[in-house]
PQR file with spaces between the fields and no chain letter, atoms N, CA, C, O and H, PARSE charges and radii, in Angstrom:
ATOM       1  N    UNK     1      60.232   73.666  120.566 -0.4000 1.5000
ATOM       2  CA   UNK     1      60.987   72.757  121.413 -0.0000 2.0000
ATOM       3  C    UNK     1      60.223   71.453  121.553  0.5500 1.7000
ATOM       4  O    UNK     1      59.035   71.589  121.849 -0.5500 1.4000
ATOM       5  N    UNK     2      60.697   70.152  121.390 -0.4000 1.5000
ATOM       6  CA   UNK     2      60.460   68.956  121.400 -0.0000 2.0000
ATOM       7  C    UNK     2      60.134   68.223  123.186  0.5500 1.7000
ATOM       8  O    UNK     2      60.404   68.388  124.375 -0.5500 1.4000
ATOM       9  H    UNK     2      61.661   70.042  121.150  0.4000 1.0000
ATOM      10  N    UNK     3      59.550   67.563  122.453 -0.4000 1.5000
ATOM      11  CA   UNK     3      59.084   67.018  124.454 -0.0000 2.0000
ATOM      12  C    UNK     3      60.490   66.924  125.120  0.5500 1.7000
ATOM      13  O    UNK     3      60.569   67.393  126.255 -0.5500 1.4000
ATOM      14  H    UNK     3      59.331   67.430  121.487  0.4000 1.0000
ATOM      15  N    UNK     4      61.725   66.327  124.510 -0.4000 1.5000
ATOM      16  CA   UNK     4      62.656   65.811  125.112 -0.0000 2.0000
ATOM      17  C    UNK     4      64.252   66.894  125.122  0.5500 1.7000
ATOM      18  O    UNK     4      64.753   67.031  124.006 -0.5500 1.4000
ATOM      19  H    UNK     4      61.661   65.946  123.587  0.4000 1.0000
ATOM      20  N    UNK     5      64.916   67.538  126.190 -0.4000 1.5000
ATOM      21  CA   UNK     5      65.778   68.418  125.896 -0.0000 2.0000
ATOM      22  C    UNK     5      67.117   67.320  125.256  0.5500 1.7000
ATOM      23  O    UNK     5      67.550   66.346  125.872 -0.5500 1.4000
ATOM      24  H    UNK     5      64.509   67.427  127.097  0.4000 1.0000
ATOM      25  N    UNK     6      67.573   67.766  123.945 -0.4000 1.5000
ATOM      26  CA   UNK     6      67.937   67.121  123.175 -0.0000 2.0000
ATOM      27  C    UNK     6      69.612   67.769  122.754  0.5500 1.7000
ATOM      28  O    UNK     6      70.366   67.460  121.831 -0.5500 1.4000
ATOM      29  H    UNK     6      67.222   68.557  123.444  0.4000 1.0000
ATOM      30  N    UNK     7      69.777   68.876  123.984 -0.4000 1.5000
ATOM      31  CA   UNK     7      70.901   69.749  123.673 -0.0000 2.0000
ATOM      32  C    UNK     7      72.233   69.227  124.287  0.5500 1.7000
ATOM      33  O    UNK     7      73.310   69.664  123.881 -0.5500 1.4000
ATOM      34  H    UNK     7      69.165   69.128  124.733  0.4000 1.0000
ATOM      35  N    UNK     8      72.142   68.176  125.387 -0.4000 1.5000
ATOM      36  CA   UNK     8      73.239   67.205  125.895 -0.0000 2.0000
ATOM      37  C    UNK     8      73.615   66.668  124.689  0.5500 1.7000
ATOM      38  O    UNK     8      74.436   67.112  123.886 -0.5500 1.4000
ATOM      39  H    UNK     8      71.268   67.821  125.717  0.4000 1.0000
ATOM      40  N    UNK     9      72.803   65.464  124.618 -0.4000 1.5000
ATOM      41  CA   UNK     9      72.850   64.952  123.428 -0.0000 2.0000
ATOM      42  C    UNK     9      74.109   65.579  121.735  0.5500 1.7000
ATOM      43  O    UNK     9      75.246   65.294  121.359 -0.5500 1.4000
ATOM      44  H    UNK     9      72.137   65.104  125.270  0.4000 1.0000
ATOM      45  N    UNK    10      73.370   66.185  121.409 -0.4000 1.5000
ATOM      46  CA   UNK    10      73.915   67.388  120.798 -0.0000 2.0000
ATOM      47  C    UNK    10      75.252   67.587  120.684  0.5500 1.7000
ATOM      48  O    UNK    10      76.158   67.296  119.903 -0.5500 1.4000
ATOM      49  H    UNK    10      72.446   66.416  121.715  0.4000 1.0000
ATOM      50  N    UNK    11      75.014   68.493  122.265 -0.4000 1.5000
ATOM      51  CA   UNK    11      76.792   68.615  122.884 -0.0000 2.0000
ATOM      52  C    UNK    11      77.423   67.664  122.503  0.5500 1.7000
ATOM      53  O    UNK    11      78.176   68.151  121.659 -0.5500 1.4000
ATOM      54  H    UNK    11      74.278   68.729  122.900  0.4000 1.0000
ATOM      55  N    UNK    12      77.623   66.611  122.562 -0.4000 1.5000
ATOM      56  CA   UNK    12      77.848   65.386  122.570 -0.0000 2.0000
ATOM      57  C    UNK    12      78.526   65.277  121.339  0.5500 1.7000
ATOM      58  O    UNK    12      79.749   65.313  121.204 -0.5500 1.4000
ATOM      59  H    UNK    12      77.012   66.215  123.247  0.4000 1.0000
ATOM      60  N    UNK    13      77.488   65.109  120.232 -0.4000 1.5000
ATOM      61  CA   UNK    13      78.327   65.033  119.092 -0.0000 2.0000
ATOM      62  C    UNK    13      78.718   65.780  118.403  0.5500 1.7000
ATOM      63  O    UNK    13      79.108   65.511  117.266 -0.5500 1.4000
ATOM      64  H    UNK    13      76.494   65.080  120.341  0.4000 1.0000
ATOM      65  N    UNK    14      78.715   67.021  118.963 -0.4000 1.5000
ATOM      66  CA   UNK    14      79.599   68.049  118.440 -0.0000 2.0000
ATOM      67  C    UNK    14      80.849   67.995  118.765  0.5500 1.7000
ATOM      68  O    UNK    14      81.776   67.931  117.957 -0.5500 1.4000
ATOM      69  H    UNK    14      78.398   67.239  119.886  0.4000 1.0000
ATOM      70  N    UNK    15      80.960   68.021  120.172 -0.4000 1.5000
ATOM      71  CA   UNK    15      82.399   67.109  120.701 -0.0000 2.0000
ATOM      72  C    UNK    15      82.894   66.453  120.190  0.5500 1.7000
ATOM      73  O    UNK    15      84.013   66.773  119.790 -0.5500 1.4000
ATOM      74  H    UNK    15      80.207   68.072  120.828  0.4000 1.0000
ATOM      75  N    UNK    16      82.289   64.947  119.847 -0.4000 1.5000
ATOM      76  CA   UNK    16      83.290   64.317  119.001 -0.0000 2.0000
ATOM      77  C    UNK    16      83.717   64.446  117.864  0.5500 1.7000
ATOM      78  O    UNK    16      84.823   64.091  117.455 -0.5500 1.4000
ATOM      79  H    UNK    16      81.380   64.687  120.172  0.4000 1.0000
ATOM      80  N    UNK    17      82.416   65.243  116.959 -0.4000 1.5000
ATOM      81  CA   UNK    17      82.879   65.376  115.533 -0.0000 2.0000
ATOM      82  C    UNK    17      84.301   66.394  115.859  0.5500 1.7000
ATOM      83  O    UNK    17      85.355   66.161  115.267 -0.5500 1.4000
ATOM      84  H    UNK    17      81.518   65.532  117.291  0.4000 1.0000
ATOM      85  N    UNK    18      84.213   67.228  116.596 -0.4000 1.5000
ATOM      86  CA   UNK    18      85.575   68.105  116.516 -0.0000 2.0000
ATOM      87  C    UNK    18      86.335   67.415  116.988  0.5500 1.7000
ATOM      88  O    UNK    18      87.460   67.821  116.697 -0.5500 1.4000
ATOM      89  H    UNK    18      83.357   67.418  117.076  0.4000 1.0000
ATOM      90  N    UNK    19      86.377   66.217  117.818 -0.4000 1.5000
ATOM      91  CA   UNK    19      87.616   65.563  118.223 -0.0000 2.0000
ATOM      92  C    UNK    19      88.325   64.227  117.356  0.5500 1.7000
ATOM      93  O    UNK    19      89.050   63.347  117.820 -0.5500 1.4000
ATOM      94  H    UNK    19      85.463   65.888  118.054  0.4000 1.0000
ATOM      95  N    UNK    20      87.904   64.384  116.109 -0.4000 1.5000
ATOM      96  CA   UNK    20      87.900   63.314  115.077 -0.0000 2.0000
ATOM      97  C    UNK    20      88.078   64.228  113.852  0.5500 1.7000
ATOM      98  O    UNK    20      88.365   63.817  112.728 -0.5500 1.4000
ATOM      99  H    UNK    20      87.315   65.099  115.732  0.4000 1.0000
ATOM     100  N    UNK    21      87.866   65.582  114.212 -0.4000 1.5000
ATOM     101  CA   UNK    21      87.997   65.999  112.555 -0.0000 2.0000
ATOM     102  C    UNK    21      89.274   66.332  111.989  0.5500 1.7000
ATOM     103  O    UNK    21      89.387   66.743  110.834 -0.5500 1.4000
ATOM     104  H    UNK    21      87.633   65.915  115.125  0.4000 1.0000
ATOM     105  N    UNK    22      90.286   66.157  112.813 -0.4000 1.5000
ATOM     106  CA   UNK    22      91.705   66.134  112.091 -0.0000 2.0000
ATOM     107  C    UNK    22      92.076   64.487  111.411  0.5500 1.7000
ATOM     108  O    UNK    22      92.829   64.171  110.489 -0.5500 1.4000
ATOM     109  H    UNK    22      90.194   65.824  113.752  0.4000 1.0000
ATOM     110  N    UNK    23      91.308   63.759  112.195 -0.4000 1.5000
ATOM     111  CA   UNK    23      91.602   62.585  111.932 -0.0000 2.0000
ATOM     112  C    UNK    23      90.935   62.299  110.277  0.5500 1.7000
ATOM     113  O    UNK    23      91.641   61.831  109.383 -0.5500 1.4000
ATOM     114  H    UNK    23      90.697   64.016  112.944  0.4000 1.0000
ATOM     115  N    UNK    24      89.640   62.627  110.098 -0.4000 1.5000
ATOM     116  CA   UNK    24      89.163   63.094  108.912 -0.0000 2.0000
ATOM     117  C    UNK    24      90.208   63.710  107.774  0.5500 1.7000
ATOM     118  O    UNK    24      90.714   63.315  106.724 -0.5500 1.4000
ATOM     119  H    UNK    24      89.067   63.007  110.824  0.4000 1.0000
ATOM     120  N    UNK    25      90.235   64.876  108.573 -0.4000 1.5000
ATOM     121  CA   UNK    25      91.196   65.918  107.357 -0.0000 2.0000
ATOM     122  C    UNK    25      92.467   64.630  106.759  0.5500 1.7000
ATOM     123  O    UNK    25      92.770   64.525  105.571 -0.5500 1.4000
ATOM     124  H    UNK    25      89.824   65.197  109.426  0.4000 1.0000
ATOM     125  N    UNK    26      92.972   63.891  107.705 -0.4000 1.5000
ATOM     126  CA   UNK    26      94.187   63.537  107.232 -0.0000 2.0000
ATOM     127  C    UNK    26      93.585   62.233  106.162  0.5500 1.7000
ATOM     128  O    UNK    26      93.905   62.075  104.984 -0.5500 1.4000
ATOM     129  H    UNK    26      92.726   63.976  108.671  0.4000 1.0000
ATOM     130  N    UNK    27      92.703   61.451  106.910 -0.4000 1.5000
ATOM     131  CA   UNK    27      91.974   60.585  105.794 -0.0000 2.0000
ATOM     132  C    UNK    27      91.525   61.301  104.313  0.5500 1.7000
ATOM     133  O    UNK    27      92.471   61.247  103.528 -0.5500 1.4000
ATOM     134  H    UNK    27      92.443   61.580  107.867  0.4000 1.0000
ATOM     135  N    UNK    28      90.952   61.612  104.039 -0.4000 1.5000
ATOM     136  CA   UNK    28      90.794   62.902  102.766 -0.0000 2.0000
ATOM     137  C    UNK    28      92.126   62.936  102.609  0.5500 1.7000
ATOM     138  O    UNK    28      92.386   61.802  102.207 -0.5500 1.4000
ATOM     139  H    UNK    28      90.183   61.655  104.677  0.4000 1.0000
ATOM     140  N    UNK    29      93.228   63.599  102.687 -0.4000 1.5000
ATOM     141  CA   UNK    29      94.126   63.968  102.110 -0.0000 2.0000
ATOM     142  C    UNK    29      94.776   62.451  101.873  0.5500 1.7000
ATOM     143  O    UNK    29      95.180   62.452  100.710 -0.5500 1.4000
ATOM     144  H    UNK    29      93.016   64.520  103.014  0.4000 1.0000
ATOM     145  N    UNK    30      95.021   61.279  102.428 -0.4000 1.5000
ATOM     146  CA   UNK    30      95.896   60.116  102.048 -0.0000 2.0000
ATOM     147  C    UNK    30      94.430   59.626  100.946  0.5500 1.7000
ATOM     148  O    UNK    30      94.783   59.331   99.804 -0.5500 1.4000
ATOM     149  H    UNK    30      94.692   61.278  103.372  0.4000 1.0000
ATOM     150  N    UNK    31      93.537   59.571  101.106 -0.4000 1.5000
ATOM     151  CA   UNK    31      92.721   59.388   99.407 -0.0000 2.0000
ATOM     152  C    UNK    31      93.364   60.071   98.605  0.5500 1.7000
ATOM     153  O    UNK    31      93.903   59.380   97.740 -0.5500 1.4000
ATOM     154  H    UNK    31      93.250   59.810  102.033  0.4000 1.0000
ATOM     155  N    UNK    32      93.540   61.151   98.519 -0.4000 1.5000
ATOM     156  CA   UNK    32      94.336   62.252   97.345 -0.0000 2.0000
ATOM     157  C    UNK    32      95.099   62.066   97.012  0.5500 1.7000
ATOM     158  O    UNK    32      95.299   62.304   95.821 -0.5500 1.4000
ATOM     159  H    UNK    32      93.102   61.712   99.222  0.4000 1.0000
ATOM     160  N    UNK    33      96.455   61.297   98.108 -0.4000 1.5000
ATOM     161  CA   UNK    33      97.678   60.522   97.729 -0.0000 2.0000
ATOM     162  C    UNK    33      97.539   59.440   96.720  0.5500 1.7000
ATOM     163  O    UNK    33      98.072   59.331   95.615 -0.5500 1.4000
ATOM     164  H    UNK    33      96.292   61.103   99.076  0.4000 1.0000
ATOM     165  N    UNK    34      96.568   58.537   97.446 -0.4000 1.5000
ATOM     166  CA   UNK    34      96.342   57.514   96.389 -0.0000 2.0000
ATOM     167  C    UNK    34      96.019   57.356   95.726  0.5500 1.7000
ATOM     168  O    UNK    34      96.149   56.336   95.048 -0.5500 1.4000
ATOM     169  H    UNK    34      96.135   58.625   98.343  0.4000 1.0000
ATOM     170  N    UNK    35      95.014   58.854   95.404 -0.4000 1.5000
ATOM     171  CA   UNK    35      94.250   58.661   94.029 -0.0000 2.0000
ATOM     172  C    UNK    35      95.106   58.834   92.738  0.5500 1.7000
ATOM     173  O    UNK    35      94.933   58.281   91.652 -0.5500 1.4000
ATOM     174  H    UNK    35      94.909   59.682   95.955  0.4000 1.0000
ATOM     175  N    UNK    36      96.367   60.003   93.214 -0.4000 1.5000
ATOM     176  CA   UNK    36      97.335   60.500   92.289 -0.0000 2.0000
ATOM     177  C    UNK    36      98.213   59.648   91.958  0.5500 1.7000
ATOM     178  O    UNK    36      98.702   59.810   90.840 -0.5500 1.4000
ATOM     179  H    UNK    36      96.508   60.452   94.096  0.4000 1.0000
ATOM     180  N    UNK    37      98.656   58.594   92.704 -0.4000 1.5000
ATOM     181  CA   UNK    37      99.598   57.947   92.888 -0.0000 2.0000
ATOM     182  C    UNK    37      98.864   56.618   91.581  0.5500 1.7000
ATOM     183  O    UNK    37      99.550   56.015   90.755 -0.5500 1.4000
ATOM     184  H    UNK    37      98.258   58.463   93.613  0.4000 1.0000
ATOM     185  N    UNK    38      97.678   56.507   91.729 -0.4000 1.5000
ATOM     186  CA   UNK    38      97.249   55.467   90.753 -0.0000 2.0000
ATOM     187  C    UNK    38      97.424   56.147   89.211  0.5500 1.7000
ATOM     188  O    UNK    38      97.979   55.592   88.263 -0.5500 1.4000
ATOM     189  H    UNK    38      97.121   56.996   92.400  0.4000 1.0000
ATOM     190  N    UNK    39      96.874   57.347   89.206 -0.4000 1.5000
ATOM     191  CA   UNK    39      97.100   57.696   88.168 -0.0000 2.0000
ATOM     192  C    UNK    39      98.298   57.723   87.268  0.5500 1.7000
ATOM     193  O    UNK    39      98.236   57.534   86.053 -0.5500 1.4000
ATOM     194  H    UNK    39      96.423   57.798   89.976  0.4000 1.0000
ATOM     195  N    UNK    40      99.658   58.031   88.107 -0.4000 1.5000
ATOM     196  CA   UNK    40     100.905   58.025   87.761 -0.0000 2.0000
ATOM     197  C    UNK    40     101.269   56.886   87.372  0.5500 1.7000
ATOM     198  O    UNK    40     101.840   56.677   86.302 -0.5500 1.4000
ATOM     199  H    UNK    40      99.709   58.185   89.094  0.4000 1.0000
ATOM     200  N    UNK    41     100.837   55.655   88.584 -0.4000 1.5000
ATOM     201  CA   UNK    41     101.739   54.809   87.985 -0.0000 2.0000
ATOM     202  C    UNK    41     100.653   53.984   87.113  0.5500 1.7000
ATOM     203  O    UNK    41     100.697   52.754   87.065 -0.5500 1.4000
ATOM     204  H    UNK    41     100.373   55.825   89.454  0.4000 1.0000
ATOM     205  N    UNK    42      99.889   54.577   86.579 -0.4000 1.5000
ATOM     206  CA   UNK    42      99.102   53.636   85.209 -0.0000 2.0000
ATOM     207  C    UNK    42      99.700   53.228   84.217  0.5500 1.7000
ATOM     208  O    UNK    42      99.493   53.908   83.213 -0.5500 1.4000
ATOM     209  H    UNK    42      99.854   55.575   86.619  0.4000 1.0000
ATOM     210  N    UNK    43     100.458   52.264   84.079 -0.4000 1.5000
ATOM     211  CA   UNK    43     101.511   52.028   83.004 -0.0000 2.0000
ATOM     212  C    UNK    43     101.911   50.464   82.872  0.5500 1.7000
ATOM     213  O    UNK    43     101.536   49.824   83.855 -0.5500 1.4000
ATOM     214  H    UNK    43     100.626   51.711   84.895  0.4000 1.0000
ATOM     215  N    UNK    44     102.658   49.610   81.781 -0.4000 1.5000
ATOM     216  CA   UNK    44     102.634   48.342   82.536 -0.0000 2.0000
ATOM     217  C    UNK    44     103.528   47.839   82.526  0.5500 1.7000
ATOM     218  O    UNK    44     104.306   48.014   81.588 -0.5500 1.4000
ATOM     219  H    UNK    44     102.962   50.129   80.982  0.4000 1.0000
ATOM     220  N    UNK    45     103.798   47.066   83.465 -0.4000 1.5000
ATOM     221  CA   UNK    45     105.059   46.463   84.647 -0.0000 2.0000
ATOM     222  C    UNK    45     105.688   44.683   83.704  0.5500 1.7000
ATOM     223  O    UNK    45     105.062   43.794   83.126 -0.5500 1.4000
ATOM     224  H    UNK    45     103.167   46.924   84.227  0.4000 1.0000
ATOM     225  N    UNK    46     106.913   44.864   83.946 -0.4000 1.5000
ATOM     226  CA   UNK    46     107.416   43.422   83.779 -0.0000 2.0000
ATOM     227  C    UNK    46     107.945   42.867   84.885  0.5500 1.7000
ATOM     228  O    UNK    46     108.105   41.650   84.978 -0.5500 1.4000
ATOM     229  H    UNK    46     107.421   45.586   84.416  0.4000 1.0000
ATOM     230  N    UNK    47     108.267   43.722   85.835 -0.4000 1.5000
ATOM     231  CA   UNK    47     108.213   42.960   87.142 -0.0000 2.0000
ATOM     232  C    UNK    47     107.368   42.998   87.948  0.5500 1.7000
ATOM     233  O    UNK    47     106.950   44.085   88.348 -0.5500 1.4000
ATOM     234  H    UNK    47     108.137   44.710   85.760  0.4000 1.0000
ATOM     235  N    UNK    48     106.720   41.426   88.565 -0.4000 1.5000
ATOM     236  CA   UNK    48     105.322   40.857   89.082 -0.0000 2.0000
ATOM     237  C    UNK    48     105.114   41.489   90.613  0.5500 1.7000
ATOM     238  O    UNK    48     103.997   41.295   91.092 -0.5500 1.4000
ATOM     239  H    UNK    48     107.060   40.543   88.240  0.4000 1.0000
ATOM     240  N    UNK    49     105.833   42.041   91.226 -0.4000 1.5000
ATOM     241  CA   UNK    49     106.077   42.398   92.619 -0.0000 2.0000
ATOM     242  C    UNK    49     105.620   44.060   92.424  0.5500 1.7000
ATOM     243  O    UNK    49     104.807   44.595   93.178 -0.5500 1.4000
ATOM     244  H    UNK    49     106.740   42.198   90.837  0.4000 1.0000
ATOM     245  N    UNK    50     106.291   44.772   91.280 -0.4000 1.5000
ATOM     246  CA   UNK    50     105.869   45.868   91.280 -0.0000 2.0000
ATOM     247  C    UNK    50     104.383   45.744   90.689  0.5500 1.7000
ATOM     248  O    UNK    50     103.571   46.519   91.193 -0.5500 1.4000
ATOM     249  H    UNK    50     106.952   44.337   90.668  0.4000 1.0000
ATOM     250  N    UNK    51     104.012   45.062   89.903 -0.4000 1.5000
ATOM     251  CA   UNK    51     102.621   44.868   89.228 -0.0000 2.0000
ATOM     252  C    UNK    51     102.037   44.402   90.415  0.5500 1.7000
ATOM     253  O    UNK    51     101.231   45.261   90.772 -0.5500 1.4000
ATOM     254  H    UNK    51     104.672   44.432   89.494  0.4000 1.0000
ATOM     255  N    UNK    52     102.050   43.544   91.132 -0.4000 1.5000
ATOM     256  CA   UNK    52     101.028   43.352   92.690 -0.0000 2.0000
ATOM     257  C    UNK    52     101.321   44.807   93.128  0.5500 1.7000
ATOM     258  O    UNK    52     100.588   45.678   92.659 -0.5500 1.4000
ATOM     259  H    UNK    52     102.705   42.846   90.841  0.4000 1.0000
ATOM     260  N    UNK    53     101.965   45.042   93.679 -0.4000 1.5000
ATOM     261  CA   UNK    53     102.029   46.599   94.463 -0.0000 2.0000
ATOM     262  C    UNK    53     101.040   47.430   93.512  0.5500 1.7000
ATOM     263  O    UNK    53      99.916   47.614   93.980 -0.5500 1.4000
ATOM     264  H    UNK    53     102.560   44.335   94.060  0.4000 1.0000
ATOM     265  N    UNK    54     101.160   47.670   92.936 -0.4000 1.5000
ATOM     266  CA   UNK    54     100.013   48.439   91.824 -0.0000 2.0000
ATOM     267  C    UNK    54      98.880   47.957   91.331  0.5500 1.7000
ATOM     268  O    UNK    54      98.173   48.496   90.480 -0.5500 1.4000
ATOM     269  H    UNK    54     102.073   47.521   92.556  0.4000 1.0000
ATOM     270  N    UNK    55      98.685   46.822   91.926 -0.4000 1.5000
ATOM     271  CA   UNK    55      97.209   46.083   91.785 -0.0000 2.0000
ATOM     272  C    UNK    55      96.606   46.486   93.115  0.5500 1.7000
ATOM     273  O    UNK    55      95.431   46.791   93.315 -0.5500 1.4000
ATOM     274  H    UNK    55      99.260   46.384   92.617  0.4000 1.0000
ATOM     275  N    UNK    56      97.285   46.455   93.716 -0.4000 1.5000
ATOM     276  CA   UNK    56      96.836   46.710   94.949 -0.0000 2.0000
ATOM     277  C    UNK    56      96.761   47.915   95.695  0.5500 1.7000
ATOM     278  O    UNK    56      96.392   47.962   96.868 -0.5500 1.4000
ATOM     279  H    UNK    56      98.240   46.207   93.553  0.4000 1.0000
ATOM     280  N    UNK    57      97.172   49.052   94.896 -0.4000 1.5000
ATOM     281  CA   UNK    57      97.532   50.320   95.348 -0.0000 2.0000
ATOM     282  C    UNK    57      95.889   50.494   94.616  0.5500 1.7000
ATOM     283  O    UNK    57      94.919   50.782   95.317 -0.5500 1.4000
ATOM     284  H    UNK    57      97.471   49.013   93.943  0.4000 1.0000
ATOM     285  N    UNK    58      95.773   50.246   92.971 -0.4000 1.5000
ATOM     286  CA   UNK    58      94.384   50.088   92.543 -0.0000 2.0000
ATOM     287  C    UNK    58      93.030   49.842   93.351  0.5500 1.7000
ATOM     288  O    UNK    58      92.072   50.592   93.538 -0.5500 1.4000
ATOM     289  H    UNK    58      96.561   50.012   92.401  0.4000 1.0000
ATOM     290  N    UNK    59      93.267   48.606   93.742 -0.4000 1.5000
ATOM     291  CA   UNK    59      92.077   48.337   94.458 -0.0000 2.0000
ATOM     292  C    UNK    59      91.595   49.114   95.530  0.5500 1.7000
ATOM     293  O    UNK    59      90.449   49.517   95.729 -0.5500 1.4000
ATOM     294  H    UNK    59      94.045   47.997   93.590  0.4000 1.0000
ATOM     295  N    UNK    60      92.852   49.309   96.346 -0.4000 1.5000
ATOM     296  CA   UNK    60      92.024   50.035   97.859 -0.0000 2.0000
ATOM     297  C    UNK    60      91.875   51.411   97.067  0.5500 1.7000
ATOM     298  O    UNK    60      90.760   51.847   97.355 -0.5500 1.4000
ATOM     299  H    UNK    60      93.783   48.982   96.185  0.4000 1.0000
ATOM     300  N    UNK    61      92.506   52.257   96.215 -0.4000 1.5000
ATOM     301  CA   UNK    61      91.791   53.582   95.307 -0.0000 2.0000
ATOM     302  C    UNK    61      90.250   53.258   95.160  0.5500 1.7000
ATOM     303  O    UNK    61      89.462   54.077   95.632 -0.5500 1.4000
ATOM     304  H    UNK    61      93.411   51.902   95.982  0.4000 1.0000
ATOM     305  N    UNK    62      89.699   51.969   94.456 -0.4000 1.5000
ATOM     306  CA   UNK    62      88.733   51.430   94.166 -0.0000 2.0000
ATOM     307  C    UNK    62      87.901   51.615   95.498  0.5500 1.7000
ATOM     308  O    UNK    62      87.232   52.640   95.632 -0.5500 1.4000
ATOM     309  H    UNK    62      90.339   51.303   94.073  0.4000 1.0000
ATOM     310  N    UNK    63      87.920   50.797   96.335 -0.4000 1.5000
ATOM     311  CA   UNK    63      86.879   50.530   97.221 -0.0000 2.0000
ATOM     312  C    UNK    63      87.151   52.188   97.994  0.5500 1.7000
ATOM     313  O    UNK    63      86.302   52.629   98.769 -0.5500 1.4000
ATOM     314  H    UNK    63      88.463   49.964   96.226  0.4000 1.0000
ATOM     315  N    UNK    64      87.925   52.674   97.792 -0.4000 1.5000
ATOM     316  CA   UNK    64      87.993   54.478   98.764 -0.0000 2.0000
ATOM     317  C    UNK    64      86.770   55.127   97.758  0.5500 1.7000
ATOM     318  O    UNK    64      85.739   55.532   98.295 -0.5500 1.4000
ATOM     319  H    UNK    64      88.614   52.316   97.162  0.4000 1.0000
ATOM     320  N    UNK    65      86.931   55.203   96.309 -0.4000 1.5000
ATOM     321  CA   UNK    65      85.931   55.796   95.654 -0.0000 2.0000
ATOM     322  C    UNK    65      84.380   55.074   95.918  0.5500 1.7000
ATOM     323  O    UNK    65      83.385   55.763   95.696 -0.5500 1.4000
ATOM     324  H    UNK    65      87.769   54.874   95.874  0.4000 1.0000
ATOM     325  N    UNK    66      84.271   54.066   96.262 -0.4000 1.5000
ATOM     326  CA   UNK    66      83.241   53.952   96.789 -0.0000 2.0000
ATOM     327  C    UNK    66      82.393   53.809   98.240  0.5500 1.7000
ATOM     328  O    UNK    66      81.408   53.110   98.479 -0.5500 1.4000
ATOM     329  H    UNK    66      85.079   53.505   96.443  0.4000 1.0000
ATOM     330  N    UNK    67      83.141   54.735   99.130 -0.4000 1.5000
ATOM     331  CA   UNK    67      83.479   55.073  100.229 -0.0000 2.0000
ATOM     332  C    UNK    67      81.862   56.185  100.426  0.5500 1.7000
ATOM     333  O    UNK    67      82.092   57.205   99.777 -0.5500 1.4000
ATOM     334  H    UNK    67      83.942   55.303   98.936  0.4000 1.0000
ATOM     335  N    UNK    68      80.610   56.265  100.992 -0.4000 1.5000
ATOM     336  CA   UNK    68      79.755   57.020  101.079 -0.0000 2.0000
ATOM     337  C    UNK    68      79.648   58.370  100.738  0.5500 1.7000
ATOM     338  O    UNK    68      78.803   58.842   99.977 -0.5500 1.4000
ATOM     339  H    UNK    68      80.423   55.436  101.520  0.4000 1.0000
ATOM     340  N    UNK    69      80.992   59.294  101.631 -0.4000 1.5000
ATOM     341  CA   UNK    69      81.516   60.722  101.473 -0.0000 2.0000
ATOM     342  C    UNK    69      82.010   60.981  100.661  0.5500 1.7000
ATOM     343  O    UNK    69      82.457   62.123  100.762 -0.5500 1.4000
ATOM     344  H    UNK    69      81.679   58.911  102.248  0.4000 1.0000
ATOM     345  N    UNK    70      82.357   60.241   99.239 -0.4000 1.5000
ATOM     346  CA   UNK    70      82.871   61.011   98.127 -0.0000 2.0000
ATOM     347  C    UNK    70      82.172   61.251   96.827  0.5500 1.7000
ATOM     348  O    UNK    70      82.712   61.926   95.950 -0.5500 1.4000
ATOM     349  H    UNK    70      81.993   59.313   99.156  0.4000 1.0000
């Protein structure tokens, strides 16, 4: 045992991690959406509106894969 009782503390963020971890679960699963969703629509566009929408569906895939937790 450490000079300092450190088990409040603790409590603490055990609490929140369980009060955030659905919020988690659902984050994880909309990555999965988007990851699939890039894959599908990998293909190429003659209309510029659907090609932005899919540039951009790209990118945030992009910066999610480089997201710490994956």
């Amino acid at each position: 045992m450490g000079i300092f009782d450190e088990s409040e503390v603790e409590a603490g963020h055990r609490g929140l991690a369980f009060s955030i971890s659905s919020q988690i679960e659902i984050l994880k699963a909309s990555i999965e959406l988007i990851r699939s969703a890039i894959k599908i629509e990998d293909r190429i566009r003659n209309d510029l509106q659907e090609h932005a929408d899919y540039l951009a569906a790209s990118l945030l895939g992009f910066r999610i894969d480089l997201l710490p937790w994956n």
